[in-house]
Structures are given as C-alpha cells and as structure tokens.
C-alpha positions as CSV (number, residue, x, y, z in Angstrom):
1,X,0.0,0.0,0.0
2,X,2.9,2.2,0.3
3,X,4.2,2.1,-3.2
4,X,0.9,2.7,-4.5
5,X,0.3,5.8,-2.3
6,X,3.7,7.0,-3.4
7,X,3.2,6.1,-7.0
8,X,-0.4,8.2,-7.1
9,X,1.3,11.3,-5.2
10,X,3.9,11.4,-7.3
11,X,1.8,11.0,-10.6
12,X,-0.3,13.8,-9.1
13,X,2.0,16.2,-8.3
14,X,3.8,15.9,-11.8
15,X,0.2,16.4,-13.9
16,X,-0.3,19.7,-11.5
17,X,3.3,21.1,-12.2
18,X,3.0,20.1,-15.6
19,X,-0.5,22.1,-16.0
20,X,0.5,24.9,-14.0
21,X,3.7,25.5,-15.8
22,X,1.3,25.2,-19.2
23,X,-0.6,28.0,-17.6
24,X,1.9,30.1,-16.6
25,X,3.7,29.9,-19.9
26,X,0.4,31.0,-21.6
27,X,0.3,34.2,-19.7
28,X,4.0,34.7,-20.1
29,X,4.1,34.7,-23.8
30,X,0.6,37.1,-23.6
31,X,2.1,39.4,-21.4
32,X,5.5,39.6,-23.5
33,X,3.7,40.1,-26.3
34,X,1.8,42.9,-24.5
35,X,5.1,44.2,-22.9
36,X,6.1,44.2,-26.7
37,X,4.3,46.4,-27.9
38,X,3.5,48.7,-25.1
39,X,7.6,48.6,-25.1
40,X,8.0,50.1,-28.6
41,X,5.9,53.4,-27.7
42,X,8.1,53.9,-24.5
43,X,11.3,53.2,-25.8
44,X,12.0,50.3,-23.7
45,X,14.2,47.3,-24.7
46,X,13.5,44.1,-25.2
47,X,15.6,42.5,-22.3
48,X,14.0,45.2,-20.2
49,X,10.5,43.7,-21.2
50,X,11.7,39.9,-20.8
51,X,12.8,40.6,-17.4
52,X,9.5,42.4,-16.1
53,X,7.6,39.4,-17.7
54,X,9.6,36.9,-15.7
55,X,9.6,38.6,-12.7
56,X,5.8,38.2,-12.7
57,X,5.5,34.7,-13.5
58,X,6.0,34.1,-9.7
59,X,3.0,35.9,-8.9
60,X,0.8,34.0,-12.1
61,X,1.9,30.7,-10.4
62,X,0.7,31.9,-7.1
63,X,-2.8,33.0,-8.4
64,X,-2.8,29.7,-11.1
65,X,-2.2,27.1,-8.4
66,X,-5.8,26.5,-7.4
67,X,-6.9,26.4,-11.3
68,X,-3.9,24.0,-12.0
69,X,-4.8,21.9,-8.3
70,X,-7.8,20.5,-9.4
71,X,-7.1,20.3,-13.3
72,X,-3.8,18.2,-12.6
73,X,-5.6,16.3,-10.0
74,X,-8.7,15.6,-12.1
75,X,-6.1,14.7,-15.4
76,X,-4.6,12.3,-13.0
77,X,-7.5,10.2,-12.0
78,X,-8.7,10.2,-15.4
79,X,-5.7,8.5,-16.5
80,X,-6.0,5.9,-14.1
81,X,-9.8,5.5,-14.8
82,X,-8.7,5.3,-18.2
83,X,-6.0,3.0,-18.0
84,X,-8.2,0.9,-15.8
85,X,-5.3,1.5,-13.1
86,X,-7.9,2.3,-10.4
87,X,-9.6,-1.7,-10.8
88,X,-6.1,-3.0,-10.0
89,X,-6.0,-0.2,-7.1
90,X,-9.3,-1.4,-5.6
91,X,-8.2,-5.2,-5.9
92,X,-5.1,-3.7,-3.8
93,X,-7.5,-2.7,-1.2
94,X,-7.7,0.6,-2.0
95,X,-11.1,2.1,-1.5
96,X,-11.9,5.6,-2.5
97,X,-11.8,6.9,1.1
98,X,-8.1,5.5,1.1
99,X,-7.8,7.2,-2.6
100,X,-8.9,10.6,-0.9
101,X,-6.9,9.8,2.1
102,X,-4.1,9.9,-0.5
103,X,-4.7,13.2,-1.9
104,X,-5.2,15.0,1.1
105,X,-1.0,14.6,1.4
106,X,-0.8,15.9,-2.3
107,X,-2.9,18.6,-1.2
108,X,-0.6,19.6,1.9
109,X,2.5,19.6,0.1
110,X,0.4,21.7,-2.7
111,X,-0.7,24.3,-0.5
112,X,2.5,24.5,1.5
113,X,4.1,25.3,-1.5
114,X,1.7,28.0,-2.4
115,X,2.3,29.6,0.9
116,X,6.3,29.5,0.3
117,X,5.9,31.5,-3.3
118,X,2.9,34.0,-1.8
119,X,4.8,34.7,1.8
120,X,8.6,34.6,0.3
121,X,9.1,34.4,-3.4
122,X,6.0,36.9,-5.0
123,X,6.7,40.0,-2.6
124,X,10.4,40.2,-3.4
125,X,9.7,39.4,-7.2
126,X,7.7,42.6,-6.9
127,X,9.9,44.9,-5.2
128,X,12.7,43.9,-7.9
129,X,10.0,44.3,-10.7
130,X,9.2,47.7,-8.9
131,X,12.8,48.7,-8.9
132,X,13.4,47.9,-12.0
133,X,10.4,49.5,-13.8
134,X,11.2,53.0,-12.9
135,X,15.3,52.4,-13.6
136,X,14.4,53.8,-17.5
137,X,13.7,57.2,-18.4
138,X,14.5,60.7,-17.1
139,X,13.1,60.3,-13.8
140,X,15.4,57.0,-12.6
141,X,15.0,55.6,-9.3
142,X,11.9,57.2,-8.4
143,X,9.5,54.3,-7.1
144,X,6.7,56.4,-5.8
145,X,4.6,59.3,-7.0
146,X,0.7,58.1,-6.8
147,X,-0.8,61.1,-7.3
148,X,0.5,64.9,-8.5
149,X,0.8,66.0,-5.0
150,X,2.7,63.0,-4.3
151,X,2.5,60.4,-1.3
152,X,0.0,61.3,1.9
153,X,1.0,59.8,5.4
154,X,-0.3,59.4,8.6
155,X,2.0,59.5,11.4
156,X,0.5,59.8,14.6
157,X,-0.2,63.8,15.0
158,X,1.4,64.5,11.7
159,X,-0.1,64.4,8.2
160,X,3.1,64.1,5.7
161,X,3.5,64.8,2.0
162,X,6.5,63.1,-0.1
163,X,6.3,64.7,-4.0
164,X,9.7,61.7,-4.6
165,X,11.0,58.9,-3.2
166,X,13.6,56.6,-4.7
167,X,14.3,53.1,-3.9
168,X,17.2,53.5,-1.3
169,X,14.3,55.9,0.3
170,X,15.9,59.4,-0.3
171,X,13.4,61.8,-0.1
172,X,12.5,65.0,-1.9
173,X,9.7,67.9,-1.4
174,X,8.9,67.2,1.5
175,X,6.4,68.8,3.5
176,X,5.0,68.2,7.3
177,X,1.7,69.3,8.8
178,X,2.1,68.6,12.9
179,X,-1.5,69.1,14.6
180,X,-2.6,69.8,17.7
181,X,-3.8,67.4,20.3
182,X,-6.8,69.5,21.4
183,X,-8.8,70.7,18.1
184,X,-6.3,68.7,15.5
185,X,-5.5,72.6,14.2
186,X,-1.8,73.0,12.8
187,X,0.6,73.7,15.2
188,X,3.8,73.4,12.9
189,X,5.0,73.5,9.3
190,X,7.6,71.6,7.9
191,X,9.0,72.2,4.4
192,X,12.4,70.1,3.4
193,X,14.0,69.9,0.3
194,X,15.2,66.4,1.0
195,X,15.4,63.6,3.4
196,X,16.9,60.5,4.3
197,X,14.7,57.5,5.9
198,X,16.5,55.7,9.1
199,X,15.3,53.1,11.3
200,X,12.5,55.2,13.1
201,X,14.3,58.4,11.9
202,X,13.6,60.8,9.4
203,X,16.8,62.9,8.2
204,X,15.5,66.4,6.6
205,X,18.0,68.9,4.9
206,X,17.2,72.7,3.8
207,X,14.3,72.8,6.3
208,X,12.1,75.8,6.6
209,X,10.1,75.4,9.7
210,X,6.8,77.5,10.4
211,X,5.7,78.0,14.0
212,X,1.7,78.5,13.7
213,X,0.2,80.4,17.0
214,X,-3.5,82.0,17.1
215,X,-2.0,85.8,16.2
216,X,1.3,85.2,14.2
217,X,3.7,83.3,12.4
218,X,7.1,82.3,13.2
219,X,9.3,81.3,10.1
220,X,12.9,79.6,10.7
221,X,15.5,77.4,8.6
222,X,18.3,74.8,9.7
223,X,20.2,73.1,7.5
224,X,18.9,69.3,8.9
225,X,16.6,68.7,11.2
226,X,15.8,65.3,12.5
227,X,12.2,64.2,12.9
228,X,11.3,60.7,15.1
229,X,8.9,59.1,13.3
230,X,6.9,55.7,13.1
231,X,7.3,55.6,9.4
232,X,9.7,53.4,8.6
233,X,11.0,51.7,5.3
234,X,9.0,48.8,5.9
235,X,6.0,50.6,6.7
236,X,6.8,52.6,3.3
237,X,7.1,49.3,1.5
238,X,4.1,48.0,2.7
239,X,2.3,51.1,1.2
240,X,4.1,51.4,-2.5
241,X,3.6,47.2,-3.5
242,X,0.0,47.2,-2.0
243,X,-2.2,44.7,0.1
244,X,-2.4,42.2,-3.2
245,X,1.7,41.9,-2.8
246,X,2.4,42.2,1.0
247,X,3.3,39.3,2.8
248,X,0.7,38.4,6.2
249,X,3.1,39.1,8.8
250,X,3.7,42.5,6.6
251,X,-0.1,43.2,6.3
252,X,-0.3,42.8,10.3
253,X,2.7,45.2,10.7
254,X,0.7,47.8,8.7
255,X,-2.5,47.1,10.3
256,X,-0.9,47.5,13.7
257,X,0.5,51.2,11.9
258,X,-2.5,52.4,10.5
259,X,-5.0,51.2,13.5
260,X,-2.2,53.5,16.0
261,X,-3.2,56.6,13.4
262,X,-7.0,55.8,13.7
263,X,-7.2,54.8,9.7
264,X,-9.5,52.1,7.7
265,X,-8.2,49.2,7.9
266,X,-10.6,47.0,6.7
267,X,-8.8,46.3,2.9
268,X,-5.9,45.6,4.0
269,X,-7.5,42.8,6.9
270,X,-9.7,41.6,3.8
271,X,-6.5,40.8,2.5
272,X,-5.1,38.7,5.2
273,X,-8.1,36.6,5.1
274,X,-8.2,36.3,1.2
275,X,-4.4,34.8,1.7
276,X,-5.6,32.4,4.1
277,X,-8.6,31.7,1.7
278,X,-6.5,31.1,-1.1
279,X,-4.0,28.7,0.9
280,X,-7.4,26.3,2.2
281,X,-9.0,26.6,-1.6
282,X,-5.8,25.0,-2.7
283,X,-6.1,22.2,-0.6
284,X,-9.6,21.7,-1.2
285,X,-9.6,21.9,-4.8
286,X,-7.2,18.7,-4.7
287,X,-9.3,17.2,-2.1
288,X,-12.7,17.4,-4.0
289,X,-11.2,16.2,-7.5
290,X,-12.4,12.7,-6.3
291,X,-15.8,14.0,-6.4
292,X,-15.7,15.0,-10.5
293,X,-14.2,12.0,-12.0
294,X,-15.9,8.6,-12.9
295,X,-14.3,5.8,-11.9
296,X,-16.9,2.8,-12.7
297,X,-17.0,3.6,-16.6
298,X,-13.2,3.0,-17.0
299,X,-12.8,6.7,-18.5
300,X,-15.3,6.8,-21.3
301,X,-16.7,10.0,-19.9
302,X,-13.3,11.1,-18.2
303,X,-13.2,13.7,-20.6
304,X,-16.3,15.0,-19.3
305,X,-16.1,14.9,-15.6
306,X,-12.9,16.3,-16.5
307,X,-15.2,19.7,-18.2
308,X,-17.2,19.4,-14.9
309,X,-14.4,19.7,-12.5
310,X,-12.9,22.2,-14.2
311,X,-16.0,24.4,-14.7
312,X,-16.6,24.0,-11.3
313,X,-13.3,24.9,-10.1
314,X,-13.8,28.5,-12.2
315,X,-17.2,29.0,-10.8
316,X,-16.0,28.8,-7.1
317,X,-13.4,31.2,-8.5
318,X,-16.1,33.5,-9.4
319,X,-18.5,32.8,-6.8
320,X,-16.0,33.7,-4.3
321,X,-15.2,37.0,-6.1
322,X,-19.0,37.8,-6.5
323,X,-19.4,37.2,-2.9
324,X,-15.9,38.8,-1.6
325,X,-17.5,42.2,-3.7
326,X,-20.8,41.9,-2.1
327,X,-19.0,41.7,1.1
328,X,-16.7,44.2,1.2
329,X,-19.8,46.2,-0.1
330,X,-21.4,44.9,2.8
331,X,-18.7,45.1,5.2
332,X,-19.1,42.1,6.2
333,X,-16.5,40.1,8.3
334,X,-13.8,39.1,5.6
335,X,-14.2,35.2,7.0
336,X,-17.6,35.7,5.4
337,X,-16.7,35.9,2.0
338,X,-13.4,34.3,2.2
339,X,-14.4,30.9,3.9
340,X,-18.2,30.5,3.5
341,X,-17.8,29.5,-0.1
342,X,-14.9,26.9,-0.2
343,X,-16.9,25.2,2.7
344,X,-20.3,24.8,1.3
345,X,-18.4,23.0,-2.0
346,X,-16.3,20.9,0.5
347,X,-19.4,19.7,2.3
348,X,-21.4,19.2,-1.0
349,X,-17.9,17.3,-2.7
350,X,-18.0,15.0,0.3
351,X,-21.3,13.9,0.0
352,X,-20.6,13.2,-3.6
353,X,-17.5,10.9,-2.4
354,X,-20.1,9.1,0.2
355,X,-22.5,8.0,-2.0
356,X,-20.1,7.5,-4.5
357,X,-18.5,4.6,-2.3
358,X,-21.9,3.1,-1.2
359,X,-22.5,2.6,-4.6
C-alpha cells in the first residue's frame, strides 16, 4: 500500500506542475507580447521587457495554483480510470476513502508550497520588478509618486506629503503638517528639500520650519533637522507594492500602523483573510477532485467529468469573487466571503465521495 500511495502522489504532483507550468507559460508569452508592444511606444528594450515578464511569472503561479490543483488532479484520475489502473487499485484494497486519504497529502505539500511562493518568493519578485520599472527614463530611481501632489502619510499627530521617493528611500519635497492634540488645528510646518529614511528616523536637509500660534507666524530654517517618526522603510514598503503583494506578517505590521493613526483598515485585513482563503481553496480543490471524476466507466466520460471539475473549479473562483465584492460592499467580516464559499463545496464534494462509495 505504500508504493501505490507513493506512485499516485507522485503521478499527481507531476500532472499539476505540468499544467500549472502550461498556464503560466500561456500568460507569459501574452504578457510579452503585450510588454512588446507597449515597449516600442516607450522606448523600452526588449531584455527590459523579458525581465518584467519573468519577474511576474511568480506571482501567475501563485494566483494559477488553485486552477492548476484540481485540473492536474482531475487529469490524474482520469488517467488511471482510463487505464483501468484504479480496478487493479481497488483489488489492492484501496477504497476511495483510502484514494482521498491519499490526496489530502498531495494537497498539503500543494498548498504549502503556495504559501512558500505568496509569503517569500512573490513580494520580493515585486519589489525587484518595482525597482526595475522606474530604472528607464529621465526620472530613474523614483518608485513612488501616486498622485500629483505625491505620497499622503499618517504618522500619529502629523499628516506628511512626499512629491519623490527613490528606492534606497531618499526623499524630496517634503512637507509636514504637525496638529494639535486639542482641536487637531496646525501647530507646525515643515517644508524640506530632502530627506533620508533611518530606522525610526527621518533625516531632513534645507528645512524651513513654520511655528503657527493663534495671532502670528514664526518662520525659521536649519540646514537638517531630524524628525522621530513611526514611518519606517518597511512601513513605506508596505504602502508602494499594495495589500495584493504584501506578505501576512507585513499586512499585520501595517494594520498595527494604521490602527495607532485611527485609519481604515478593513482592505488591508480583507486581505489577510483572502491569503488564508487562497491557501485552504488550494487544498480543497485537490481534495474534491475525487468527487468529479468517474471511476466505474473505466474513462469513457473522463473527458467530461474532467469539463465538470474544471467548470466547477472556475465557478467557485467567481462565486468567491462575486461574494468577496458583495462583502466588502457589505462590510461584512472578511471570514464571510473568504471561507463561506470553499466550505459549502467541501461539504457538498464530500457527499458526492459518500455515496459515491456506497454505490
């Protein structure tokens, strides 16, 4: 019984690396066409264009996985079906709780793999891909400039604006609004032609400073001025490669930042939950593949329990976006939409695998 539960893991596990790296070739070659071509109207070379592409592929695997779970599975079990491998399994004693048993290991190495590429590999893809897209051009090294006016911060009693800031987190046009406790009026403000970012430690240079009182205005400059802050480079991280591309233990760092300045938090603990989602749909998308694929009819309709599973896989895809939008519209708990879904087709897949194996 060993050998054949190593023999259908390790069949498994090569039909969903061999889809999944199908799928992520697919979008790679549509996305280097598409770098192409938006390449040629900004100048930008063709190495350029091939690197962004495969920085990304990280992050097409990590979204792909669940897709490529169940269609590797499915492909899998249809081969044995097919090849009437599954009769020599049952007269080995295997019944198809044993088969599922089986899979459930596939579908811990699976998802533990998926949370190795979404926690480790995809957020530093994306701060190389981030680096590297704004290296071209005449404004090099500058990584963040969301809007005109630049970047808008919270930091405890101060509101800051950056207009520039580069990769090694040099600052330019820089300016500070401090408030008061009382009525949240401005006390003090900072203008600073450029900064550097320490460890909890803001470094300003050509600093104009204005001193706000209820009948006049005191105006000063220093060359530096140094400013403790709780913004620090990886709080600035998590805020230029967004919630989609933070790690959890980097989304809980900036939750912990933004709920000390009184901000919305809710995105950003919608996206927690939507990583753990994605982790558990992983595993349960290997899990149910028993449940779409017909064993007794020795694969003459593998092809289409093979459809099924499939379209089922995409629906619970877009059920769980339809329901994470009416949700957040909602504001419902992000458990709601994130876990709700994936259980109601676990509980429904393992009825189908019961009566399945009465039969």
């Amino acid at each position: 019984m060993r050998t054949l539960r190593k023999y259908i893991i390790t069949e498994t596990l090569i039909s969903i690396l061999f889809v999944l790296f199908l799928f992520v070739a697919l979008f790679f070659i549509f996305d280097l066409i598409q770098g192409i071509a938006d390449g040629e109207q900004l100048n930008v070379g063709l190495i350029f264009t091939l690197v962004g592409s495969a920085l990304e592929i990280p992050s097409w695997a990590y979204e792909l996985v669940p897709l490529s779970a169940l269609t590797g599975t499915l492909i899998a079990l249809a081969r044995f079906s097919s090849n009437s491998e599954y009769v020599v399994m049952r007269s080995a004693g295997m019944s198809l709780k044993n088969l599922t048993s089986t899979l459930s290991i596939v579908a811990i190495l699976v998802s533990f793999i998926t949370l190795l590429v979404g926690e480790f590999i995809v957020p530093k893809a994306q701060r190389v891909l981030q680096e590297i897209t704004v290296s071209s051009g005449p404004e090099q090294h500058v990584i963040a400039q969301t809007f005109r006016s630049g970047h808008w911060i919270k930091d405890q009693d101060r509101i800051i604006n950056v207009a520039r800031l580069t990769k090694k987190f040099d600052l330019s046009g820089i300016l500070i609004f401090e408030l008061n406790d009382e009525d949240r009026s401005v006390r003090r403000m900072i203008k600073a032609s450029n900064g550097i970012i320490n460890e909890n430690e803001w470094q300003l240079s050509d600093v104009r400073v204005t001193e706000i009182y209820s009948n006049r205005l005191v105006r000063s400059t220093s060359t530096s001025l140094s400013l403790n802050t709780s913004i620090t480079p990886k709080i600035l991280n998590s805020l230029l490669l967004g919630e989609e591309h933070l790690t959890y233990l980097e989304l809980a760092r900036y939750i912990d930042h933004l709920e000390a300045n009184g901000e919305e938090v809710y995105r950003y603990k919608s996206a927690q939950w939507t990583k753990i989602s994605h982790v558990v749909t992983v595993f349960l998308l290997v899990f149910i593949a028993v449940a779409f694929v017909s064993f007794e009819n020795r694969g003459r309709h593998a092809g289409f329990w093979i459809f099924i599973g499939i379209t089922s896989g995409v629906g619970l895809y877009f059920a769980t976006q339809l329901i994470k939008s009416i949700g957040t519209i909602g504001r419902w708990h992000p458990a709601t939409f994130s876990l709700i879904p994936i259980g109601l087709i676990l509980i429904t897949a393992y009825f189908f695998v019961v009566s399945r194996e009465r039969r």
